[in-house]
C-alpha positions in Angstrom: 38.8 34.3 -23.8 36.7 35.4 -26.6 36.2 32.6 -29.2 35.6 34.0 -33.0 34.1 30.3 -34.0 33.0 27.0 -32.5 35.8 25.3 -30.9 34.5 21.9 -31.3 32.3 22.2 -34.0 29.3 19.3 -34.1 30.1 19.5 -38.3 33.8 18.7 -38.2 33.5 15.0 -38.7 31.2 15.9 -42.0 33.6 18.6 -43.4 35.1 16.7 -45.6 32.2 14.9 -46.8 30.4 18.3 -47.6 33.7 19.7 -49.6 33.9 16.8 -51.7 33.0 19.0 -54.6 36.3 21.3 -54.0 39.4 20.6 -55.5 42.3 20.6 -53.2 44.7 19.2 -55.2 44.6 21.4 -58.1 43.5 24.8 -55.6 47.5 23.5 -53.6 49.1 23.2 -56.7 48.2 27.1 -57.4 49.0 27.7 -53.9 52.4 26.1 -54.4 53.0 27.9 -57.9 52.4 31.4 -56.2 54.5 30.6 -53.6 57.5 29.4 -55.9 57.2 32.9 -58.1 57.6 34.8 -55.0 60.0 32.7 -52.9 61.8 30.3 -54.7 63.6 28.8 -51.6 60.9 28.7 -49.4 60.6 25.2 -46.9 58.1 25.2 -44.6 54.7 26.8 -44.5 52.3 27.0 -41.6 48.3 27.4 -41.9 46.3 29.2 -39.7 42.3 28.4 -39.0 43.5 25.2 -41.0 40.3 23.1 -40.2 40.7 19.1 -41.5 43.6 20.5 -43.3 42.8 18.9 -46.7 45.4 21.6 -48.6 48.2 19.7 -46.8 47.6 16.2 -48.6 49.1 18.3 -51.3 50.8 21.3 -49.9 53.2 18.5 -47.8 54.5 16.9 -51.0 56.4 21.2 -51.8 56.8 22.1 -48.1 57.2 21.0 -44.4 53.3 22.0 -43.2 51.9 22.8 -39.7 48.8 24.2 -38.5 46.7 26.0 -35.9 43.0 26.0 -35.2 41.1 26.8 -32.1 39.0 23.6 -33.2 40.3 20.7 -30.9 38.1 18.3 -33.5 40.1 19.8 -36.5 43.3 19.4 -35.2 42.7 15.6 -34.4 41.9 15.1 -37.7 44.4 17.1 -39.7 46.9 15.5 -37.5 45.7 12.3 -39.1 46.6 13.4 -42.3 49.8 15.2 -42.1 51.5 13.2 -39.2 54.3 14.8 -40.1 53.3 18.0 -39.3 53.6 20.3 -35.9 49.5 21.1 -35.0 48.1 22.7 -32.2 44.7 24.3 -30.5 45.4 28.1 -31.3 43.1 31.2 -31.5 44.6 33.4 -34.7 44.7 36.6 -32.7 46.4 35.3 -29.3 48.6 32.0 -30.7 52.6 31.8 -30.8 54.0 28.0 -31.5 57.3 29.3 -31.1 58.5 28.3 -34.6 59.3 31.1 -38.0 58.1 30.1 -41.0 59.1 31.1 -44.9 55.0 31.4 -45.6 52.2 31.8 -43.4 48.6 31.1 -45.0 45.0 31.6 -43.5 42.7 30.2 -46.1 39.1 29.2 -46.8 37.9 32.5 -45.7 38.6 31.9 -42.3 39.8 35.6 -41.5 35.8 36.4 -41.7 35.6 35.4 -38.2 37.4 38.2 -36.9 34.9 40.5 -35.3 36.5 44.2 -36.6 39.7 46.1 -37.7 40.9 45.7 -34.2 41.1 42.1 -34.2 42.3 41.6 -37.6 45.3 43.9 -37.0 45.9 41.5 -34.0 45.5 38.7 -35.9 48.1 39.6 -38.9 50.4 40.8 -36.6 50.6 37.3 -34.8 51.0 35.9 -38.3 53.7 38.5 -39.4 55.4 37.3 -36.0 55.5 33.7 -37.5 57.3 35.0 -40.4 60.9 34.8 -41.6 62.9 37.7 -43.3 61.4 37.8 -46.9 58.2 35.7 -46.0 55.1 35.7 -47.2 51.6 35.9 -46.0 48.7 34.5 -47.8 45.2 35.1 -47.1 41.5 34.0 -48.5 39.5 36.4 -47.5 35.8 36.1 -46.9 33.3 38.4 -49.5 34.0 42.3 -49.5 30.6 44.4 -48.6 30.0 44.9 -52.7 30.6 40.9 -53.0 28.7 39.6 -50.5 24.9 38.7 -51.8 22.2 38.3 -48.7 19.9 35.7 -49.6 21.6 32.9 -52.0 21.2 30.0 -50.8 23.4 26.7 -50.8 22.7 23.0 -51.1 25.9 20.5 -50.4 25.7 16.8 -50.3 28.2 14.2 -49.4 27.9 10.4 -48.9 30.0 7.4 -47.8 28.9 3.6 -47.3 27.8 4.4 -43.9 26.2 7.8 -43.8 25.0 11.3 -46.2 25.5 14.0 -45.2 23.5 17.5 -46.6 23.9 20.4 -45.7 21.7 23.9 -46.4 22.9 27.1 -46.0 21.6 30.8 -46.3 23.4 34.3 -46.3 21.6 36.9 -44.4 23.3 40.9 -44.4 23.7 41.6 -40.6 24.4 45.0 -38.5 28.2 43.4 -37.7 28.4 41.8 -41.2 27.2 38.8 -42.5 25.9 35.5 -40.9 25.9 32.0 -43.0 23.0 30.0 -41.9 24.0 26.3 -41.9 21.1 23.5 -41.7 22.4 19.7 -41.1 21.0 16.1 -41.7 23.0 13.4 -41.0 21.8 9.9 -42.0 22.6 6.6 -40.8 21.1 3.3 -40.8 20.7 3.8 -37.0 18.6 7.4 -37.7 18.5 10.8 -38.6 20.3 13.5 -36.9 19.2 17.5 -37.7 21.5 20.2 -35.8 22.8 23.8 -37.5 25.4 26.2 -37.1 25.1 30.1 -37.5 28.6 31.2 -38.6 29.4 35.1 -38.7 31.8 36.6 -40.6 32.9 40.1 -41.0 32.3 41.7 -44.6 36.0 43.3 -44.2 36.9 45.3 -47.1 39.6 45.1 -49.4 41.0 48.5 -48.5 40.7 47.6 -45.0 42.4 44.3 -45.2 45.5 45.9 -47.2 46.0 48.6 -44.9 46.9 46.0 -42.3 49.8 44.3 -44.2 51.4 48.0 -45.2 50.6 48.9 -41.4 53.0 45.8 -40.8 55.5 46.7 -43.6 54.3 44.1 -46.4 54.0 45.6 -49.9 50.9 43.6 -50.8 48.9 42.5 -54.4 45.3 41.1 -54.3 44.6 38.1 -56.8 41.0 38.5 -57.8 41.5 35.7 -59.8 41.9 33.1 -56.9 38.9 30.8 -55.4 35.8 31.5 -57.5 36.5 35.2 -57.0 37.2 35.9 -53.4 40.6 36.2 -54.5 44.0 36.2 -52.5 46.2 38.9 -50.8 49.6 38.2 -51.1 51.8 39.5 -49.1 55.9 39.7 -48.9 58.1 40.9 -46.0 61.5 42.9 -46.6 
């Protein structure tokens, strides 16, 4: 089995300490809204690559939410905070939970990690699989090639009572695509812990991302507008 990220990632129980800046609520509220305009009577929602699953402290309160993640780490803790919820260890091109769903998301540019066209056509058409008649499929997609810009650099700092948390990052242009650079200290009152991550992430672009849905018979609409310009395909099935 070929993995597309690490399945138990040494950053998971920091995640949500280093996205303390981001907004859930508000970004599930939009989520919510788009949904409602293009299904009014949709129920239940699953997310794919769903990580801590922070979206589903909000997205639960519209919808019933499960999830999928080939993270073992993630899935223990986004069980913990949906316990309603259906969760379970899945890779996005290989996974069937044996459930239909009125909306299948894949957000927080998680679709990066597919490797080519090959496997993102695999992966949408396990997600189209999880859909109902007249569902939709929602995706984040990571940067296009004209979006992407090698070099910036990133700085994110969390903190509780116990522990901070920062982590550094770095984009670097690859021959494949793109690779995020991710540098960690962990502080405690027992020491310091320094580890990183190299993430890669295809630079897919939009053309090529669209094609799959029509390939799969969704007409499709790309909200530029949607997390800080990475935007949102939206797609609906007949």
């Amino acid at each position: 089995m070929i993995e597309t990220y690490p399945p138990d990632s040494k950053s998971a129980p920091y995640y949500d300490l280093i996205y303390s800046f981001k907004d859930y609520s508000a970004e599930s509220e939009e989520l919510a809204s788009t949904i409602r305009k293009e299904h009014p009577r949709a129920q239940n929602l699953l997310d794919v690559a769903c990580g801590t699953h922070e979206h589903a402290v909000s997205l639960s309160k519209h919808f019933s939410v499960d999830g999928v993640d080939l993270s073992s780490d993630y899935i223990a803790i986004a069980k913990n905070k949906n316990p309603r919820g259906h969760y379970c260890v899945g890779d996005m091109r290989r996974f069937d939970n044996g459930r239909r769903y009125d909306v299948v998301t894949c957000l927080q540019s998680s679709i990066g990690y597919l490797k080519n066209q090959l496997e993102l056509r695999t992966a949408l058409e396990r997600f189209a699989m999880h859909l109902k008649p007249g569902g939709l499929l929602l995706i984040e997609p990571w940067f296009f090639p004209e979006t992407f810009e090698p070099g910036k650099t990133g700085l994110e700092i969390g903190k509780t009572s116990e522990l901070k948390v920062a982590r550094a990052s770095v984009r670097t242009l690859t021959e494949f695509g793109s690779l995020m650079q991710f540098h960690f200290v962990v502080v405690r009152s027992s020491g310091v812990e320094i580890f990183r991550e190299d993430h890669h992430l295809s630079l897919f672009s939009r053309s090529e991302i669209e094609l799959e849905f029509k390939r799969l018979g969704l007409t499709v609409r790309h909200d530029a507008t949607w997390s800080r310009g990475r935007g949102l395909f939206v797609g609906k099935m007949d």
